[in-house]
N, CA, C and O of each residue as an XYZ file, in Angstrom:
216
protein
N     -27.727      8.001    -35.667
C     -27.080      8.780    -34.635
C     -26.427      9.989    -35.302
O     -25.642      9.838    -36.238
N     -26.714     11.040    -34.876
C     -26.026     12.122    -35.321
C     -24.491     12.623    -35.074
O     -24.067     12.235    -33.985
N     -23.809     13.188    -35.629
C     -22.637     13.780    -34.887
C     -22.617     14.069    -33.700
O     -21.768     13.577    -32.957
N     -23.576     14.955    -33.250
C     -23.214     15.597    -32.001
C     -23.628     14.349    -31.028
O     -23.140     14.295    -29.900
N     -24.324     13.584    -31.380
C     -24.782     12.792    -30.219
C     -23.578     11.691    -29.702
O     -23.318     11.254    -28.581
N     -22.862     11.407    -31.273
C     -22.194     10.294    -31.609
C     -20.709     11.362    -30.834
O     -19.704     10.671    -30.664
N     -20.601     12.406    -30.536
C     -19.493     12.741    -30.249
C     -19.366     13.155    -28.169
O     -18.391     12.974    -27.440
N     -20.553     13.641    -27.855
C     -21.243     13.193    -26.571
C     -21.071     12.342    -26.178
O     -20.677     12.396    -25.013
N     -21.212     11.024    -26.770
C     -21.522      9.388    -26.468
C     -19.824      8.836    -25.446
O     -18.706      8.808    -25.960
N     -20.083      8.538    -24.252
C     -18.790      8.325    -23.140
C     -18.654      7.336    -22.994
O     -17.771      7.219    -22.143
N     -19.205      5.831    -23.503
C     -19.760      4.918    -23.410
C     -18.253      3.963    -23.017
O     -18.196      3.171    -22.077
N     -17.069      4.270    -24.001
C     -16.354      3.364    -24.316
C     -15.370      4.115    -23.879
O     -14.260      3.617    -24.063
N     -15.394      5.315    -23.276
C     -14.012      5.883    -22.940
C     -13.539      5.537    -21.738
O     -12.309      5.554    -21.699
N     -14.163      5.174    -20.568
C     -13.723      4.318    -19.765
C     -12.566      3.609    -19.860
O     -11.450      3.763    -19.363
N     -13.340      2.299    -21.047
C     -12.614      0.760    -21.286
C     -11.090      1.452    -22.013
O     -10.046      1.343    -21.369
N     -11.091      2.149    -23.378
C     -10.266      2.645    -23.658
C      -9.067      3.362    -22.747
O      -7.872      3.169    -22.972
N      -9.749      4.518    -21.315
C      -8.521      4.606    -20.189
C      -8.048      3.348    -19.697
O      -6.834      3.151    -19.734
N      -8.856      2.411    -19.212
C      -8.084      1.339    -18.838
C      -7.252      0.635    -19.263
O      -6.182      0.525    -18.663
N      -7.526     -0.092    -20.507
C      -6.376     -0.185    -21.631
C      -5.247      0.465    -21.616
O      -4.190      0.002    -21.187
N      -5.417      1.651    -22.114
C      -4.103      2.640    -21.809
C      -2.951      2.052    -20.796
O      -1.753      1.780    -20.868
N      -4.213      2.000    -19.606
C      -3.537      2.483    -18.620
C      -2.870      1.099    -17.911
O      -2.185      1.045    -16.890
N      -3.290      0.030    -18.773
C      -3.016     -1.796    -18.722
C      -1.980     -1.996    -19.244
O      -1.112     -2.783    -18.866
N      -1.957     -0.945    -20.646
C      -0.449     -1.273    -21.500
C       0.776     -0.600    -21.127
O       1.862     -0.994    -21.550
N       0.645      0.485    -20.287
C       1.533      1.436    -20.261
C       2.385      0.152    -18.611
O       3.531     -0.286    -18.500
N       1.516      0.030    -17.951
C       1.725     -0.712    -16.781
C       2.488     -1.813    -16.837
O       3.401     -2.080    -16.056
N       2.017     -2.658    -18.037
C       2.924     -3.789    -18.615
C       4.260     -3.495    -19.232
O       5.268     -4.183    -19.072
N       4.189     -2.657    -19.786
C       5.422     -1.674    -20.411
C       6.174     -2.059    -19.398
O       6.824     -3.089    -19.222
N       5.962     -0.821    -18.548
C       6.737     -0.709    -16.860
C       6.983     -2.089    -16.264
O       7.850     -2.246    -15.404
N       6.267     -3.039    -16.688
C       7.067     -4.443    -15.837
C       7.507     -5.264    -16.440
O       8.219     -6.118    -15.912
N       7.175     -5.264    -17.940
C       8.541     -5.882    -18.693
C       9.741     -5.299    -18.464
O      10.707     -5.828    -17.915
N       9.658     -4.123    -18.925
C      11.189     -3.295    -18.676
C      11.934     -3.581    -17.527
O      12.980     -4.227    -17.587
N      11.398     -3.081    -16.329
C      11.487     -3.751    -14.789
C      12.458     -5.267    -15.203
O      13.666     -5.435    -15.372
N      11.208     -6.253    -15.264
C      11.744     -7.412    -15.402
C      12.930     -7.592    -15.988
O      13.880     -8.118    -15.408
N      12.963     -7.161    -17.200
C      14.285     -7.204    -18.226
C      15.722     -6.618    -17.823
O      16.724     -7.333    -17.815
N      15.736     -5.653    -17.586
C      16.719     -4.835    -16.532
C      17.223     -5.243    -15.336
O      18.389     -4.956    -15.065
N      16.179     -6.208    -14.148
C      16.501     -6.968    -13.275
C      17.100     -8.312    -13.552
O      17.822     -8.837    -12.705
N      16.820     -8.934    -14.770
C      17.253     -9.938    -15.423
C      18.692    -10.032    -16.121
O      19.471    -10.985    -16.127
N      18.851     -8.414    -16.871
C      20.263     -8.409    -17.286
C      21.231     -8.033    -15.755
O      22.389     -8.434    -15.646
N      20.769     -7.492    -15.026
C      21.234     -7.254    -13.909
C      21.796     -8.222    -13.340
O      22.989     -8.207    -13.035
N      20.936     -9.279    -13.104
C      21.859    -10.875    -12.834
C      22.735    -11.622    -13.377
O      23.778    -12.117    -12.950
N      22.263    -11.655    -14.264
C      23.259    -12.200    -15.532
C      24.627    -11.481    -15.362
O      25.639    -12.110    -15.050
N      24.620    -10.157    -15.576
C      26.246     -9.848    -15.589
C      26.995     -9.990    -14.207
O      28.118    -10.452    -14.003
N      25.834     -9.331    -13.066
C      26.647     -9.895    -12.074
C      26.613    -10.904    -11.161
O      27.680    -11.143    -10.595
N      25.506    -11.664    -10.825
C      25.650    -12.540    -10.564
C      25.975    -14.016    -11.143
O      26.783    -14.805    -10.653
N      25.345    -14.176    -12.041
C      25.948    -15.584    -12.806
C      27.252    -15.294    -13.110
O      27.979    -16.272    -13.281
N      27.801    -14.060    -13.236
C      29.610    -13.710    -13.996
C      29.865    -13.964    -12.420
O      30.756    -14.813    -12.463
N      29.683    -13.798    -11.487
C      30.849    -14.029    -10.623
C      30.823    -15.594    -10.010
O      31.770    -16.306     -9.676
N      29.460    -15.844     -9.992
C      29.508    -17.584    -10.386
C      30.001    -18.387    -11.528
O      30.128    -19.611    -11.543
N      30.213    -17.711    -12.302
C      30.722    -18.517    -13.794
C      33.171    -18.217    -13.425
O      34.110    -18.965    -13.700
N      33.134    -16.997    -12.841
C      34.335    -16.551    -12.252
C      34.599    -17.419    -11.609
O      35.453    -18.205    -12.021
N      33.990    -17.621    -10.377
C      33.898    -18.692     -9.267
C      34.310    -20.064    -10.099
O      35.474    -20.464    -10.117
N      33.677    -20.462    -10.502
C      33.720    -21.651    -11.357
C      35.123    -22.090    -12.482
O      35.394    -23.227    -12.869
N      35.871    -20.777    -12.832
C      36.752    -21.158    -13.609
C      36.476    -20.889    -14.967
O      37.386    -21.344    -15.660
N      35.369    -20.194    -15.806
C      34.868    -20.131    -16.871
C      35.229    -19.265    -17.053
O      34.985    -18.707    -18.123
């Protein structure tokens, strides 16, 4: 295969956007998740743990 052909060749750029575009997405919903998670923790379990006497 030559350069130019080998640089033409679209074969795999697809799979590669998707990827991208799989990790960046997961990114976004760990973070999400994590943030909604510390979110509870301080205030809801703290005002149940308040509640409670702790």
């Amino acid at each position: 295969m030559t350069l130019t052909r080998f640089l033409n060749d679209e074969k795999g750029t697809t799979l590669v956007e998707y990827a991208a575009i799989a990790s960046m997405a997961s990114i976004l919903i760990i973070g999400g998740a994590r943030g909604i998670g510390v979110n509870l923790a301080q205030n809801h379990f703290g005002a149940l743990l308040r509640a409670m006497g702790w």
